[in-house]
PLY file of the C-alpha trace (Angstrom):
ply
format ascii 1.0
element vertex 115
property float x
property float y
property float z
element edge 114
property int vertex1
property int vertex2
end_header
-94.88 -188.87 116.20
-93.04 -191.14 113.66
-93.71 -189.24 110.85
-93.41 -185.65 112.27
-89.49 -186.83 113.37
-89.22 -188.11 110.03
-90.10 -184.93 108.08
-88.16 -182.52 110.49
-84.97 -184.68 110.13
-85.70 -184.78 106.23
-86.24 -180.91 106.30
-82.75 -180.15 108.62
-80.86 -182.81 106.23
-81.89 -181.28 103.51
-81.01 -177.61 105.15
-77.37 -179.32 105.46
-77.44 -179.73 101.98
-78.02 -176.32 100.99
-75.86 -174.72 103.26
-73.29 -177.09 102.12
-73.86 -176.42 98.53
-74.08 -172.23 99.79
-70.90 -173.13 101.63
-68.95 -174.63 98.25
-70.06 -171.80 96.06
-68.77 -168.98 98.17
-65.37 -170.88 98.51
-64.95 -172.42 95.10
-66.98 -170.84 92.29
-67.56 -167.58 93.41
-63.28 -167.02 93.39
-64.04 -167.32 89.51
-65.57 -164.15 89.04
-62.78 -162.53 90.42
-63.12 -159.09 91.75
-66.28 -159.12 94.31
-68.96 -157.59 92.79
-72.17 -157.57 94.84
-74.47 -155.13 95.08
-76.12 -156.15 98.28
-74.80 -156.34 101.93
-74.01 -158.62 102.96
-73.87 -160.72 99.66
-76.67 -162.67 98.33
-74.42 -165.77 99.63
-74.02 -164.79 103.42
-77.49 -163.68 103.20
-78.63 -167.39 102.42
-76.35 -168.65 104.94
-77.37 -166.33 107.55
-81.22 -167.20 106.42
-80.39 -171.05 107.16
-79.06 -170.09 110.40
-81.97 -168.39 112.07
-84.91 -169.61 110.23
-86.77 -172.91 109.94
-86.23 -174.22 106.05
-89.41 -173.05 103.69
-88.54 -168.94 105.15
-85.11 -169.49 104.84
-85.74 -170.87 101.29
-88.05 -168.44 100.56
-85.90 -165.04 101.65
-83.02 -166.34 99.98
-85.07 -166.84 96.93
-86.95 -163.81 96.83
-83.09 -161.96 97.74
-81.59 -163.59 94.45
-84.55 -162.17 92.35
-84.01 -158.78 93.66
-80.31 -158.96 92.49
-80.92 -157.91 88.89
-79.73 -155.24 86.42
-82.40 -152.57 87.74
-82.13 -153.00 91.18
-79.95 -150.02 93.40
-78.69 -152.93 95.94
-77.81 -151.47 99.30
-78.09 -152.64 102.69
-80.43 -155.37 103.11
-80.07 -157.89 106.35
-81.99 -160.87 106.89
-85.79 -160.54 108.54
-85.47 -161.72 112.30
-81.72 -161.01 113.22
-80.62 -158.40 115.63
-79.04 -156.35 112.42
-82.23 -156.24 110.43
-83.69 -155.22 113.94
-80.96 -152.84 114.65
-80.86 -151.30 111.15
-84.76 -150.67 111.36
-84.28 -148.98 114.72
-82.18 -146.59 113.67
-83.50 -145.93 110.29
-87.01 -145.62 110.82
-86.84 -142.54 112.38
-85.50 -140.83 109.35
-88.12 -138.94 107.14
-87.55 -140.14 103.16
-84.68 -142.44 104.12
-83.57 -145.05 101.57
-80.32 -146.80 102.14
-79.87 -148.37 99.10
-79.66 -144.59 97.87
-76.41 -144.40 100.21
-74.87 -147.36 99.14
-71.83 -147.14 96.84
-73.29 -149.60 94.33
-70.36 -148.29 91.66
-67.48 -150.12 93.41
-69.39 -153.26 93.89
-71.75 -153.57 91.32
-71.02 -156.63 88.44
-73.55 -154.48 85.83
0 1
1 2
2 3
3 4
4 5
5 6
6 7
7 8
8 9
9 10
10 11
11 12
12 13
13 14
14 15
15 16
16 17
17 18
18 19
19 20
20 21
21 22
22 23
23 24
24 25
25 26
26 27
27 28
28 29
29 30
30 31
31 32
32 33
33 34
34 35
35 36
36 37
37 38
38 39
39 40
40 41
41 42
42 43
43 44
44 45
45 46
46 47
47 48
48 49
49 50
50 51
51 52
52 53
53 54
54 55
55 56
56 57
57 58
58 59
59 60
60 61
61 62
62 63
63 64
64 65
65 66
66 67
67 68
68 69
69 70
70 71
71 72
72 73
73 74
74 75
75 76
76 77
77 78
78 79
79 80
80 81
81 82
82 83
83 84
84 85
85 86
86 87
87 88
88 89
89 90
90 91
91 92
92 93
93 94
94 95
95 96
96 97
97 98
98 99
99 100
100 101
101 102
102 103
103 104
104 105
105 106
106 107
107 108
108 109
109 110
110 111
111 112
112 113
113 114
């Protein structure tokens, strides 16, 4: 019992640290860029933070990972909520049901996009 205490305090202190470090980013470095310019929503930041949130630490890692490699030159961006959360659940709903439906297609990646 020791040692499974041990690694879930290690895992939620290092969790702290991430969304910490998530935390600094979006309120000191990202100002830097200066005009937002994301091509997801919600950004690649509140994404991660949003990951850390509702998921244990290796999915939360992982999505947040996998959501930084899809923000890239050749990707559309668009609308693209966390796995899990009553928007991603929400979204799907009401989505689904349309035939050929895309919504990255209907996002205005011009006004946002860095590229």
């Amino acid at each position: 019992n020791d040692s499974i205490l041990s690694r879930l305090s290690k895992r939620n202190i290092m969790k702290k640290i991430i969304v910490a470090f998530i935390r600094f980013y979006r309120e000191k470095l990202s100002r830097l860029k200066g005009k937002p310019c994301c091509k997801y929503y919600p950004t690649c930041s509140e994404y991660a933070l949003t990951c850390f949130e509702t998921h244990g630490f290796f999915r939360a890692l992982g999505l947040s990972v996998l959501r930084i490699l899809k923000c890239n030159p050749w990707s559309m961006g668009g609308v693209d909520y966390v796995p899990g959360t009553e928007d991603y659940e929400r979204f799907k709903k009401e989505n689904d049901k349309k035939i050929g439906y895309h919504p990255k297609k209907e996002f205005n990646q011009n006004e946002n996009s860095c590229y």
